[in-house]
C-alpha positions, 0 to 999 in steps of 0.5 A: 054896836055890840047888843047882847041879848042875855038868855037867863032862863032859870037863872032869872028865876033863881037869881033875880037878875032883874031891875026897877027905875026909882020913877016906878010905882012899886018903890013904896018907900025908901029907906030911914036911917042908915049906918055907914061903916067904911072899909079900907081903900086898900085892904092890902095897903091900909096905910091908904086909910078908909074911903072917904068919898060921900056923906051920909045924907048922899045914901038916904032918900030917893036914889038921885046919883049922889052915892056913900062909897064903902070901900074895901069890905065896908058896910051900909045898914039901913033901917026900915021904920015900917018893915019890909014884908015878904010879898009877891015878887021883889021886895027890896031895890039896891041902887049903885052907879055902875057905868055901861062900858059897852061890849056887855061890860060894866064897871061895877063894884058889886056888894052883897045884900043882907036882910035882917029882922032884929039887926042882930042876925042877918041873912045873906041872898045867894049869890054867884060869880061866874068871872074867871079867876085865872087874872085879876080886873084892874082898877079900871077894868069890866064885869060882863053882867051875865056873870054875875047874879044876885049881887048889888051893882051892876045896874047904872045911876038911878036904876036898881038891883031888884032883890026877893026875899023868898030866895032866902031859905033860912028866913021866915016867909012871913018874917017882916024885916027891918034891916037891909045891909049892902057888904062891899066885895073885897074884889082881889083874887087872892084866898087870903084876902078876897070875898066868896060867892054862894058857891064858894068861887072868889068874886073878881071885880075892879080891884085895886081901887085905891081912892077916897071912892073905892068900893061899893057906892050905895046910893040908896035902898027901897022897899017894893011892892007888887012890883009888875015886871015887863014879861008879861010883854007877851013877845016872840022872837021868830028864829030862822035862818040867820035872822032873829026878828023880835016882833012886837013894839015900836019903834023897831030899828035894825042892827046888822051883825049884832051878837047874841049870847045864849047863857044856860043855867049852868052858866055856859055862853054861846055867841050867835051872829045875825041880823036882829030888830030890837027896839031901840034902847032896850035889852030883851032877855029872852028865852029859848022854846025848843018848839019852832025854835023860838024866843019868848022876851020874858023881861025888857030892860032899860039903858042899853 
């Protein structure tokens, strides 16, 4: 078993590269209505027609693995009869149905994520793809998680993409939004016809994927509230040797030569081999303290 343990270190700060269960309390409430506006199966091949994989009622409601796909370029706008405001934390989830691949990959069909007060102008959340863009993903092919921040979908079935509208500059802090918009990444690495991240990279992601289910499959959108991630989970992972022991947590269960993957903030991996004591279908994010070569869990994910 491969368990990647992904240091994020500011990049969970900055990016939210983070997640919540459709159980946990914080989710107040989810979306009302929703718009639907498919995209191509093919945006290189539109004799194909749209995407046609879902109905509308599938991406209302509490998410419950029954999804809407998008397609190539295509559009969900949900509205929020109540508002969502900027409060403390993440305020808004996005559920897909990402598939874990193992290896830290997933077959994830990303989207970007919109918000808006008026339904007119929207405003995008930063995003960025770290995936090479020298070959393309196939159809069928993985994103490494790691790669990617500020995307929705690379979380499996009924977990969601934690989102925080204090990343958007150009929005009001004390704006109440009404609207949230999920936009399918056009996956193709070709200037001509892909979708760009933030920082101006083309976003690779599986791509042809030329079915009635391609794109992006919204599930569903909620507004969170007080929202208590697990870093207050005050554990520290002792470094030493050739050993990381996270302490704290039970059951504990050894894995022998797992690998660890160091990600700094600008986005380079470094693989460290050794033996680690996890708990047993969790991932810790973990970051790193120059002083007695520690780590400190700063998040625990489910699903691994």
């Amino acid at each position: 078993m491969i368990l990647r343990l992904t240091v994020l270190m500011a990049l969970i700060a900055r990016w939210g590269w983070s997640q919540i269960s459709y159980t946990d309390p914080a989710i107040m409430f989810w979306g009302d209505s929703v718009q639907i506006v498919r995209g191509y199966q093919d945006l290189a091949d539109t004799s194909l027609g749209v995407a046609g994989y879902g109905m509308v009622s599938d991406a209302l409601g509490e998410a419950d693995g029954n999804v809407v796909s998008l397609g190539d370029g295509g559009e969900a706008t949900y509205f929020f009869a109540s508002g969502i405001p900027n409060g403390s934390g993440p305020d808004i989830a996005i559920f897909e149905n990402a598939m874990d691949m193992g290896d830290g990959q997933f077959f994830a069909e990303l989207a970007f994520v919109e918000v808006s007060v008026d339904g007119i102008e929207f405003y995008r959340f930063p995003c960025q793809s770290l995936t090479q863009t020298n070959g393309q993903i196939n159809g069928f092919g993985g994103i490494m998680a790691y790669d990617i921040q500020g995307f929705a979908g690379i979380h499996p079935a009924q977990i969601g993409t934690l989102f925080n509208l204090e990343e958007i500059d150009a929005l009001d802090p004390l704006d109440t939004i009404y609207f949230v918009r999920c936009v399918d990444v056009i996956g193709i690495v070709d200037p001509s016809l892909g979708s760009y991240d933030s920082q101006g990279n083309l976003v690779n992601d599986p791509y042809p994927t030329p079915y009635a289910s391609s794109g992006f499959d919204i599930d569903a959108v909620a507004y969170v509230k007080d929202y208590n991630a697990p870093t207050s989970i005050e554990t520290i992972a002792n470094l030493s040797n050739s050993a990381i022991i996270l302490n704290a947590g039970q059951p504990l269960t050894s894995y022998i030569n797992d690998e660890l993957w160091v990600v700094d903030t600008k986005g380079m991996k470094t693989p460290i081999t050794s033996q680690t004591e996890v708990i047993k279908g969790y991932q810790w994010i973990v970051e790193y303290n120059q002083l007695g070569n520690q780590w400190t869990v700063v998040e625990v994910i489910l699903g691994v």
